[in-house]
N, C-alpha and C positions, 0 to 999 in steps of 0.2 A: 311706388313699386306696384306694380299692377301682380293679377294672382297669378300669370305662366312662371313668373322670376320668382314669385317668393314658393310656389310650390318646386323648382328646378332649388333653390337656395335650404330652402327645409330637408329639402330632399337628400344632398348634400351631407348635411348635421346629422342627419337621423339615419341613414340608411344602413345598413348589414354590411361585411366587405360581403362583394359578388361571387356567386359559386360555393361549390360543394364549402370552403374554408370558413364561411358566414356561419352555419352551424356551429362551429365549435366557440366564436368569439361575440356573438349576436345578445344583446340583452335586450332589445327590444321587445315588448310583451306580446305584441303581433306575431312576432316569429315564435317566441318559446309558446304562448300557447298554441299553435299547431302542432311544434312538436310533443306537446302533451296530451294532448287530441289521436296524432298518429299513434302516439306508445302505447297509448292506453286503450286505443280500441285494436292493434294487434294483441295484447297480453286479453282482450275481449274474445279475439280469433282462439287463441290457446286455450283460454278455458272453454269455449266451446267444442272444442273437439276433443277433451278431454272429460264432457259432459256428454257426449253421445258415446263416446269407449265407455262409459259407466250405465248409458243406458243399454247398449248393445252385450253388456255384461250379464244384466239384470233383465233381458228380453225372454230368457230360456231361462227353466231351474236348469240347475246341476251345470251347467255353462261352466265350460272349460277354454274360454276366448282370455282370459286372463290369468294369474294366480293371486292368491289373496295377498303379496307382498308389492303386485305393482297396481293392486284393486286399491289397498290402503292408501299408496302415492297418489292414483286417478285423484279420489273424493278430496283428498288432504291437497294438494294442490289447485284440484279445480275450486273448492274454498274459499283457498287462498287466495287466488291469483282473482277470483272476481271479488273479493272485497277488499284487497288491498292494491292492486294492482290495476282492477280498470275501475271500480267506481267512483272512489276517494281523485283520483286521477284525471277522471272525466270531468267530475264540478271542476277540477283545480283548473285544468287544461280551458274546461269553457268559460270561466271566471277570468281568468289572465286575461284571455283575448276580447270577450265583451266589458269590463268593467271600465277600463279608461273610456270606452267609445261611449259606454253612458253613462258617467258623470259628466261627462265632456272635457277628459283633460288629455296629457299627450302619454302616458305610460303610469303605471306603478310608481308606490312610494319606494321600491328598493329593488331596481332594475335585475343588481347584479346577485343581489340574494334571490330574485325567480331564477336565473339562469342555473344555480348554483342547487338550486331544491329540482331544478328539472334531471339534472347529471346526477343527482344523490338517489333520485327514483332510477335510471335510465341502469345504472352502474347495479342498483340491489336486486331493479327485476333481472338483469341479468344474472345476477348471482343464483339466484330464485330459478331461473329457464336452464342454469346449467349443472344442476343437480335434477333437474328431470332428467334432464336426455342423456347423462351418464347412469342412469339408474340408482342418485342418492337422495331424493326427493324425500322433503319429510313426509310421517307416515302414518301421524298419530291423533289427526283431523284437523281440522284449521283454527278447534282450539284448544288442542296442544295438552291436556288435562296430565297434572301426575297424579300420579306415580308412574302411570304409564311408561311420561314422557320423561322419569328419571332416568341417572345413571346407571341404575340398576335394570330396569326392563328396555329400554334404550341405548344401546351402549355403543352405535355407531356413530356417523356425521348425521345422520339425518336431521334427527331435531334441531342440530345447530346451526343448522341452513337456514330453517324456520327464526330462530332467534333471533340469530343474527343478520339475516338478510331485512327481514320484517323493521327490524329496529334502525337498519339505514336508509329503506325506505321511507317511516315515519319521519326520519327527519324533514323530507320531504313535504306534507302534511302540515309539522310545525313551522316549518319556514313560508308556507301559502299564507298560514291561518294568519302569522304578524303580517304578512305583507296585506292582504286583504282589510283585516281591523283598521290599521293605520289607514292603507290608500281610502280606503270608504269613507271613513269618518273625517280627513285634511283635503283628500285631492278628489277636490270635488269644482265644477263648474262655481263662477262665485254668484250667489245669490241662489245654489241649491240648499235651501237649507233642509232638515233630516225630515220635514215631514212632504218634501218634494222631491223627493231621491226614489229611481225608477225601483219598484218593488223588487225585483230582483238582488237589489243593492240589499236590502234590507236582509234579505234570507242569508245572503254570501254571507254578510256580517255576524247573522245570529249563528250561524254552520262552522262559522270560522272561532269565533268563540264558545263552541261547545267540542273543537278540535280540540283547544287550548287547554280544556279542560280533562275532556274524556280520553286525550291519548299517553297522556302521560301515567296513568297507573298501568295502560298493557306494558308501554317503556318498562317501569319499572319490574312490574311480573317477568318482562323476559329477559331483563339482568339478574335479576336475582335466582331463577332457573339457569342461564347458563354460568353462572355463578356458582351455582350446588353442582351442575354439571363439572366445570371444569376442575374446582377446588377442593371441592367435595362438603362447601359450608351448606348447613343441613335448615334450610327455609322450607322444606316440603316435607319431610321426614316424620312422621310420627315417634317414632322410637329416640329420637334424639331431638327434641322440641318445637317440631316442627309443625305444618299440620298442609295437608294437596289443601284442602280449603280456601285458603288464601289465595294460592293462583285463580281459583273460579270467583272469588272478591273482586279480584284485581282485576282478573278479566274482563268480568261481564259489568263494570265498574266504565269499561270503555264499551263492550260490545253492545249492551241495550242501547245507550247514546249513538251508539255509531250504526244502528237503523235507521235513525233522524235525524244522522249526518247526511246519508245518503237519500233519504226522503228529503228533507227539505230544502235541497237544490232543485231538485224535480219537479217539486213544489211551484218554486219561484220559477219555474219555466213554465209551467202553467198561466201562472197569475199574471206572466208577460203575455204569451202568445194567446193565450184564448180570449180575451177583450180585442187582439186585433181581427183574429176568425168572426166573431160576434161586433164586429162594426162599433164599438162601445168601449167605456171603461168599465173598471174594475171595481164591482160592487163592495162596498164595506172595506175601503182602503185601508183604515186605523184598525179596524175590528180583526183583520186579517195580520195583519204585524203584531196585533198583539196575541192573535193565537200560536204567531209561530215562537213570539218568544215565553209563553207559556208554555207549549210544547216542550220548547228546550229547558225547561227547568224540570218541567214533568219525567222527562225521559232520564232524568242522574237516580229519580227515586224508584225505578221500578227492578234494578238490575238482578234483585233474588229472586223474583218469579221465573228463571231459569234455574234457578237452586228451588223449585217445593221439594223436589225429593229426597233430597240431601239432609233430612233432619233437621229444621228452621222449626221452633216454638210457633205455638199456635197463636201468639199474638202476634208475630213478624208475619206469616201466613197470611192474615188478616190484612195487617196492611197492607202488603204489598200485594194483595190481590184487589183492595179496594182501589190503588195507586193506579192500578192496571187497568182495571177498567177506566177510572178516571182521564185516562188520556186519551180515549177517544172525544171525551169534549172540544179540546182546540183543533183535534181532528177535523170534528162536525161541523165547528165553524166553518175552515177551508171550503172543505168541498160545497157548502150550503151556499158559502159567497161566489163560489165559480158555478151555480147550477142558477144562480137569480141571476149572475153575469150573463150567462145565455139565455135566460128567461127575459130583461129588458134588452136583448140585445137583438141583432139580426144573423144566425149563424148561418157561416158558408160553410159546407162539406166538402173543406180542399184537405191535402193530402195532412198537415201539421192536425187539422181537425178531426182525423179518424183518429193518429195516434193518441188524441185527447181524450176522446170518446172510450178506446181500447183500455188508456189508466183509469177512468170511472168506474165502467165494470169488474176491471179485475183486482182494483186496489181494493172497493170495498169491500169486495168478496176478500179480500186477506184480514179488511181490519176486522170482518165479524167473524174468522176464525182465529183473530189474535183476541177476541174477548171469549171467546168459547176457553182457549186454555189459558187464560187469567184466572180461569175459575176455579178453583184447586183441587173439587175432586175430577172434573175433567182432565186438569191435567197431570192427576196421578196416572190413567192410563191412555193419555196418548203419548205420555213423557215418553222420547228417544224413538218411535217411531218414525214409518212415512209422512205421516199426519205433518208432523212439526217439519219436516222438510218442506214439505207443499205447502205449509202455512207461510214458512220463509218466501219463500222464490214468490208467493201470490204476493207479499207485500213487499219484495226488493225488485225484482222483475217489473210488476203492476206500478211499482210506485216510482221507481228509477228508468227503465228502458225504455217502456212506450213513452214517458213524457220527455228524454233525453231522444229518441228519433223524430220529438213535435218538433223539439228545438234545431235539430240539423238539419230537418226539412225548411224549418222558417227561417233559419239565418244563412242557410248555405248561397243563398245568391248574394250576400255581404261579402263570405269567404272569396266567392270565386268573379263576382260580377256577371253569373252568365243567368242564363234561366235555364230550367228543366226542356229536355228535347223529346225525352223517352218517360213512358209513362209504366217503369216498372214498379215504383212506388206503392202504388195500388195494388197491385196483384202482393207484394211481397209484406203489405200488411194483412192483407187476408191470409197468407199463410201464417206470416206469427202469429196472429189473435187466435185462431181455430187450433193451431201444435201446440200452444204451449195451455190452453184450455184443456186441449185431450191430455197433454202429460200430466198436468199434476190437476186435476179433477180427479184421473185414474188414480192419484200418487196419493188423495187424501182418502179415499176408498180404501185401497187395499191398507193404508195405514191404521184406517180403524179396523179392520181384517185381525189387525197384529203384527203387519209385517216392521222389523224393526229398521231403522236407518242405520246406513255403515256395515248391513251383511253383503257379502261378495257374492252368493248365492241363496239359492234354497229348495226344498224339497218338491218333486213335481206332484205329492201328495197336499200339499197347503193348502191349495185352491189360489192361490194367486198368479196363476200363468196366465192364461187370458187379461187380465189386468194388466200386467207387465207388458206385456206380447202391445196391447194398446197404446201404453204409454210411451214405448219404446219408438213405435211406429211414429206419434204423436209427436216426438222430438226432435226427430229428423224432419218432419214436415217444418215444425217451426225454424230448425237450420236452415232448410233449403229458403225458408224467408228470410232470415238475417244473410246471408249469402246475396240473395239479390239485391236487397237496401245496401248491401256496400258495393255491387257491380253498377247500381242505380247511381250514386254517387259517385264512382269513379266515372261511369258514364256524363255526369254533368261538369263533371271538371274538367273533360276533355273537350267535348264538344263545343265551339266556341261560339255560342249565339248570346250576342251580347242580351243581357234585361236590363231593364229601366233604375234607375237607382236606389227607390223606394217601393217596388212588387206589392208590398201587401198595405201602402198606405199608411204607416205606423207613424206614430207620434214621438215617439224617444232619440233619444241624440243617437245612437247608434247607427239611425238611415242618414245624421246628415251629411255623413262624412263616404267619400268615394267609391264606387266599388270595384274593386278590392280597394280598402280604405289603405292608404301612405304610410309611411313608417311616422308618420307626425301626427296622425289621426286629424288633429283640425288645424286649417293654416293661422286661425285665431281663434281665441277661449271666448265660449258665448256667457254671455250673462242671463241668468235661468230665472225665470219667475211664476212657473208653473210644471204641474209634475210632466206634461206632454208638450215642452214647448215646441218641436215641429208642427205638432196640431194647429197649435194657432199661428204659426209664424212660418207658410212654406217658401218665403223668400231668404230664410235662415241661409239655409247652406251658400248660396250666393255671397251673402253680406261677408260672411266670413272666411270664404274665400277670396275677397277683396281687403279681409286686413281689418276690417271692422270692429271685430271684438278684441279683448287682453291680447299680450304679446303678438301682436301684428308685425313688428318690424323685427324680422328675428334678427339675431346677434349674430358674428361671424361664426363664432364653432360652439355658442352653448347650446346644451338642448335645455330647454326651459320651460315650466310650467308654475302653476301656483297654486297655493293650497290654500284652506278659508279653515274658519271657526268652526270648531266641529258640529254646535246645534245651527248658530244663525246662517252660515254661509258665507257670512263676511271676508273680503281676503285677507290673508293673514301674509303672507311670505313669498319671496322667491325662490323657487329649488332651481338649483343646474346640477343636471344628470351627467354620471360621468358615464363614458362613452365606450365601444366597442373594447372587448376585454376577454383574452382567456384565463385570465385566472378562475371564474367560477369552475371552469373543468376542470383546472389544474387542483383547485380544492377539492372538488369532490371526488378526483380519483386517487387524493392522498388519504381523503379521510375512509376510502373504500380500502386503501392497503391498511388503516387500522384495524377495519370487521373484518380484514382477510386474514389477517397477521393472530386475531382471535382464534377465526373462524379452524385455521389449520393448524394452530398451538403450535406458533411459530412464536415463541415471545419475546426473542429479543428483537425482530421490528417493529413492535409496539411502540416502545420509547422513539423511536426514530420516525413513525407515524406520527406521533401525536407533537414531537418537534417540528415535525413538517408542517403539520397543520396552523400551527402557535406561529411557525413564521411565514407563511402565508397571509392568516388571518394579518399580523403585523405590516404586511407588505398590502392588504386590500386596505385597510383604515387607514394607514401611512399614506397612499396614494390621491387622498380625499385633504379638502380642503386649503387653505391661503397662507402666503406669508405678509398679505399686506389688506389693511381692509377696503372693503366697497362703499358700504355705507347703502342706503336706502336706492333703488333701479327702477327707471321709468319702465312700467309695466303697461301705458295705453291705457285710453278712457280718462287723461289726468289725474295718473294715481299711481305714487312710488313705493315700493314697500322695499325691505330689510332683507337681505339675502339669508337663507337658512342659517349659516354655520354663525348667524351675526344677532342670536334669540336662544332664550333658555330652555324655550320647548322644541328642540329639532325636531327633524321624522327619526333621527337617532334616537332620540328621550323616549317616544312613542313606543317606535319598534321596542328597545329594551322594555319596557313597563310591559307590555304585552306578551316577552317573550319570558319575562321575571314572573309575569300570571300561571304561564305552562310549569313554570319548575319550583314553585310554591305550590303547584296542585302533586307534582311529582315528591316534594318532600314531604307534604301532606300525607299522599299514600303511603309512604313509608313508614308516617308515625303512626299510621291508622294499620298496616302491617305487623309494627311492634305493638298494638295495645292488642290490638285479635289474638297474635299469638299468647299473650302473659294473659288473658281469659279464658280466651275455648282450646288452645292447643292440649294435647298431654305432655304428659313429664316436664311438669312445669309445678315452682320454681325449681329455676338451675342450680347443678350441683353447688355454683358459689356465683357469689355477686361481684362485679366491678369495687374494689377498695375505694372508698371516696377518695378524694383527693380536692383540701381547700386551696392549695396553692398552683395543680392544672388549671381548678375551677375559675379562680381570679383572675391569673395568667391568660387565660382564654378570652370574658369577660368583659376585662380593661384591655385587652388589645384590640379588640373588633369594633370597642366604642370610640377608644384613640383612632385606629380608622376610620372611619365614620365621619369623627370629629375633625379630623386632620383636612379630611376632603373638601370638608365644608369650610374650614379656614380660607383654605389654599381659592376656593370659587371666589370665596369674599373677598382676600387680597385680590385677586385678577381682574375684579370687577373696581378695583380703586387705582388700579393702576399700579400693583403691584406683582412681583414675579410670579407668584402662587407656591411657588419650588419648596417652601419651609413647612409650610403643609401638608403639602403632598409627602415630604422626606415623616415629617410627623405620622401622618398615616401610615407611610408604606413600614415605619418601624412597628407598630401597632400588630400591622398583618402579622406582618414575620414572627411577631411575637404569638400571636392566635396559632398559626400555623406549628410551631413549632408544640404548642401544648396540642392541639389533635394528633400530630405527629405521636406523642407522648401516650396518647389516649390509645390510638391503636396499636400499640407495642404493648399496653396493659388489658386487656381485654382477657376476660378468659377464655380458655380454647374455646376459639370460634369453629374449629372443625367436628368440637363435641356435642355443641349444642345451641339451639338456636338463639338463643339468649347472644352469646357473646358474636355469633356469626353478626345480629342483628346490629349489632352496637358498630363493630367493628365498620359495617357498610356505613349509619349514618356518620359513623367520626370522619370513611373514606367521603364519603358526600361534601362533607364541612371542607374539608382539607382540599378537595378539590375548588372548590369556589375560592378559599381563601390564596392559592397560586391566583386562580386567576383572576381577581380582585389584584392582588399585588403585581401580577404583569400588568396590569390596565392604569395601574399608579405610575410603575415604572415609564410605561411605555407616556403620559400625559405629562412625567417630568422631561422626557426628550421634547414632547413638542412645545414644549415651552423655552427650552434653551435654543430651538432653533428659530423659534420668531412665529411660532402657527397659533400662537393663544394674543388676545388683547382684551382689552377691555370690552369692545364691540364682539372680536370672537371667541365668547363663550361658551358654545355649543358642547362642548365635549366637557366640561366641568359637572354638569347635572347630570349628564351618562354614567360618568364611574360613579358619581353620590350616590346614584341608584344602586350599582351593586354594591357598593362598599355598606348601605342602607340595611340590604335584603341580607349580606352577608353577618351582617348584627345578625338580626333575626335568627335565621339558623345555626348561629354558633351557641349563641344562648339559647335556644332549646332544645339543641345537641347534647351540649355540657350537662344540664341540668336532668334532660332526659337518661342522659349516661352515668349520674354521681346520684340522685334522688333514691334511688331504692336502695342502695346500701347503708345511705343517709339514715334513711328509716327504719332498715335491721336494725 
């Protein structure tokens, strides 16, 4: 087969249907990350015009351009909409579409879970966009603080827009962060092993598990807020055992981390593109991976130095100002090993290299104002001012924007195959660098002035008009520069002058594949034995365009790739992807009539939601895998391996473990919820305790173990060649029995709507109870596929998936129970 027939034959297998109809059924990663590219830099277009209404607000005192009810919307959205909306969105969107082209495989490890987290963000920003433009936009900043943001001084939809929108977009987020953990660490080119995996990889992966980690307690803070919201159980409440405290735990529990979510994509955009500007690699390659995953552990421990003023003991002070500072260490690293990179290197002053230049200067200037207010009595008064907004934007701007426009100057001729024709680029970085320098340089001035953040005006007696009057002027400069970088870009896409394949001579698998690269990315999987192997191999793309590497002779309709051992690289597996599909839509605009069906305390579509969803989900795993086995698939090279579904560690087992990591950090939160409040809340202890109960307690117990155990039975029969069904029936009796003692638990709580004590119990028993349904649908649903023929000895795969929850689902029922009957115990 020569390379025109097997590129026309791939082509085939892998391609989008044609036309506008391709979007809605498309799993291909190629296509969703552009459409996560395009959303996410329109929801970029929104908030910047909703950043210069807020400067043009604040250009004049006394300014009557707005009123302070849609002054509040401007700030509390443009917040929003840039930290949840385009930056979280951008790494996802750039990650999708660069990471198969450099590991060198053909897609993602769970095609139709990207499509389906792209529709989950598409569907919530809208939800988010049309509470603007009817005037019900939340309005209480973009972090949401009660009491403000309770029932009581909130009493419209606003905030629940915020809640619940925010909370279906995160799903979005969590379904990146598995998809990324998994693909990074299995689907990988074979013979990349982890300390030859292009630097980039490495940041996606540390970003992606500090997602896993840090998004799950805002999840939960904004259940438990629209929870006190809608119900009226009293988690914020002082007066009834509650304490606003918590939510700023719980928040800034996610938000300090998720500064160095969105740093340290920008990061590894760096550490890619400026060794190829600098003709060179990448100084201190180990040294740099290990600062960023130092980094990521550093940033879980700093989140109360947004809380000094809040009343924090002067020993937690202490630390967490020592903490604060300490992370600029792996900080220093970085930037130290990208300044010797251009120090033995040869640097070119092309366009991706100014944006380089542009995050040097302004990120450091942010990180030496993020240790100025580490420092506690500094930040007793610049606390809630300009100050800390300009210290923001120096280090989310400085650290994310300029190095996210290096990257779409350096990769845009992959996007599109053409080269640049017009040289607006240039001009339209001198405008940003020079606007957003005069805005908030002026922003950190008048902030130590006194001027506070979040006023709609102020008095022309202040002294701060001339300030403002600059800054104001200053932002629209920098607008009219991001305005050109996208007419820049629209201009290269149009223009059709073909470029050369590889423009800036880089070394990574991502040049060796076509430009615009195929829906198959490589027509054969290379075998990697260096972190740059284009550098040394420029006959690559050739060879493997001829069939040369893995899967060369493709099959008539699988799309197929392989995946290796997560440290050596070795191949491990065959995967076949399944193919063009709208169900990811069709999911995520049922699971969108769930937040709707909330959002408008519409509650009897609730239940009809969440069945929708339950059979969907049923109909997407139903639709996967064999009634008959394969056995081990010539893969090219002389070398067979074992088709997925026919091994105890799928990318199923994977993905779940990774996704079982986010909702262990979620019930984490929660118990870390219940112990804050029974220490530092008031009115506390509650009127009365939970009655023990020995025979819920057991009941519960011995049912989730008998689960558990039953699982594990039912794998062992399966793998001896027997049905597994007795097992399973063993288990799923198990559940129902768990289930029903939670069931039992929350009907005995005490009023949960008096105090937060029982409110709290009653959530962790709903938590329990929910996992244990669906623990028991995942039994049910593996006793069908057993009577129809989809399990055997060889196909195992789906036996170690449910063990996992059925596992995790131990776990939390027993520290449920124990957490829920232990203090009455003890009265």
């Amino acid at each position: 087969m020569n390379a025109l027939r097997r590129h026309r034959k791939l082509t085939r297998v892998w391609a989008s249907e044609p036309g506008w109809r391709g979007w809605f059924s498309t799993v291909n990663h190629t296509d969703v990350g552009r459409m996560f590219l395009a959303t996410s830099f329109f929801f970029f277009l929104v908030g910047g015009v909703l950043a210069m209404l807020i400067r043009a607000q604040l250009a004049t005192p006394d300014s009557a351009f707005v009123g302070p009810e849609v002054y509040n919307q401007l700030f509390t959205m443009h917040g929003t909409i840039m930290m949840f909306l385009f930056a979280i969105p951008t790494f996802e969107g750039l990650a999708i579409y660069l990471l198969p082209k450099m590991l060198g495989t053909r897609d993602l490890a769970f095609p139709r879970l990207t499509s389906y987290g792209y529709w989950c963000y598409f569907f919530g920003g809208g939800m988010m966009l049309f509470s603007l433009l009817f005037g019900i936009a939340p309005d209480g900043g973009w972090f949401m603080y009660p009491p403000l943001t309770g029932p009581l001084y909130s009493p419209g939809i606003n905030t629940d827009f915020w809640l619940i929108g925010i909370t279906f977009v995160e799903i979005s987020a969590i379904c990146a962060a598995v998809e990324f953990c998994v693909s990074i660490l299995r689907y990988r080119a074979p013979g990349m092993s982890l300390d030859k995996m292009p630097i980039f990889a490495w940041y996606a992966l540390v970003t992606s598990l500090m997602i896993l980690t840090g998004f799950p307690p805002l999840i939960l803070g904004s259940v438990l807020l629209e929870v006190e919201r809608a119900f009226g159980l009293p988690f914020f409440q002082a007066d009834l055992g509650g304490d606003s405290l918590l939510w700023q735990h719980l928040f800034w529990l996610f938000g300090h981390p998720e500064v160095y979510i969105i740093f340290l994509p920008a990061a590894g955009v760096i550490s890619t593109v400026l060794p190829v500007m600098c003709r060179t690699t990448l100084l201190g390659y180990g040294w740099v991976v290990a600062a960023a995953v130092a980094l990521a552990f550093l940033s879980f421990g700093l989140w109360v130095h947004h809380m000094f003023t809040t009343g924090i003991p002067h020993m937690g002070l202490a630390f967490f100002s020592a903490a604060s500072t300490l992370v600029a260490v792996p900080t220093g690293v970085q930037v130290f090993a990208w300044i010797g990179t251009m120090w033995k290197g040869q640097p070119q002053l092309r366009l991706p290299m100014l944006h380089i230049l542009g995050f040097f200067v302004t990120f450091v200037m942010g990180g030496l104002t993020g240790v100025m207010v580490a420092i506690v009595p500094f930040d007793w008064q610049a606390h809630d001012t300009a100050f800390v907004t300009a210290h923001l934007h120096y280090v989310l701007f400085g650290g994310f924007v300029f190095p996210i426009l290096a990257g779409i100057y350096y990769w845009l001729p992959l996007f599109t195959g053409r080269k640049r024709f017009f040289r607006l680029g240039e001009w339209a970085f001198a405008l940003i660098f020079v606007g957003f320098h005069g805005t908030f340089l002026a922003m950190h001035w008048v902030g130590l002035l006194g001027q506070r953040r979040r006023i709609e005006t102020y008095d022309a007696d202040a002294g701060w008009t001339a300030i403002n009057f600059v800054s104001s002027v200053s932002g629209f400069i920098m607008a009219i520069g991001l305005a050109m970088v996208l007419i820049d870009v629209l201009l290269h896409w149009v223009v059709a002058v073909r470029g050369e394949r590889n423009p800036w001579h880089a070394g990574s698998l991502e040049w060796v594949t076509m430009n615009p690269p195929p829906a198959y990315n490589f027509a054969s999987l290379p075998h990697v034995d260096k972190r740059e192997p284009l550098a040394g191999d420029p006959d690559l793309p050739v060879r493997l365009a001829k069939g040369e590497g893995y899967l060369g002779d493709p099959f008539v309709t699988w799309r197929e790739t392989l995946t290796v051992e997560a440290a050596s690289g070795r191949p491990d597996y065959l995967v076949i992807y399944p193919t063009n599909t709208r169900l990811p839509i069709a999911l995520a605009a049922v699971t969108g009539l769930f937040f709707l069906s909330l959002l408008i305390k519409v509650y009897w579509l609730t239940p009809i939601a969440v069945f929708g969803v339950a059979a969907l989900g049923w109909w997407w795993v139903w639709s996967q895998g064999r009634q008959s086995d394969l056995g081990p698939q010539d893969v090219g090279r002389g070398l067979s391996l074992p088709p997925s579904g026919e091994t105890d560690r799928s990318p199923g087992w994977w993905g779940t473990a990774f996704l079982l990591a986010a909702n262990a950090t979620f019930f984490g939160s929660l118990i870390f919820g219940y112990a804050f409040l029974w220490t530092v809340a008031p009115a506390w202890p509650p009127p009365e305790w939970l009655e023990p109960s020995l025979l819920e307690l057991g009941l519960g117990v011995g049912g989730v173990v008998a689960g558990s155990v039953g699982t594990r039975v039912a794998a062992r029969g399966n793998r001896t060649g027997g049905a597994g069904s007795s097992g399973l029936l063993i288990g799923l009796a198990g559940t129902v029995v768990a289930a029903a003692a939670l069931s039992t638990l929350m009907l005995r709580v005490p009023a949960p709507g008096g105090h937060a004590y029982g409110a709290t119990l009653l959530v962790l028993a709903g938590y329990a109870l929910f996992h244990a349904l669906l623990t028991g649908l995942m039994q049910v649903f593996l006793i069908a596929r057993i009577r129809r023929g989809y399990t055997s000895p060889r196909r195992r795969a789906e036996f170690p998936i449910v063990g996992l929850w059925a596992d995790y689902l131990t776990v939390i029922v027993v520290l449920s129970l124990v957490v829920a009957h232990l203090p009455g115990m003890l009265g």
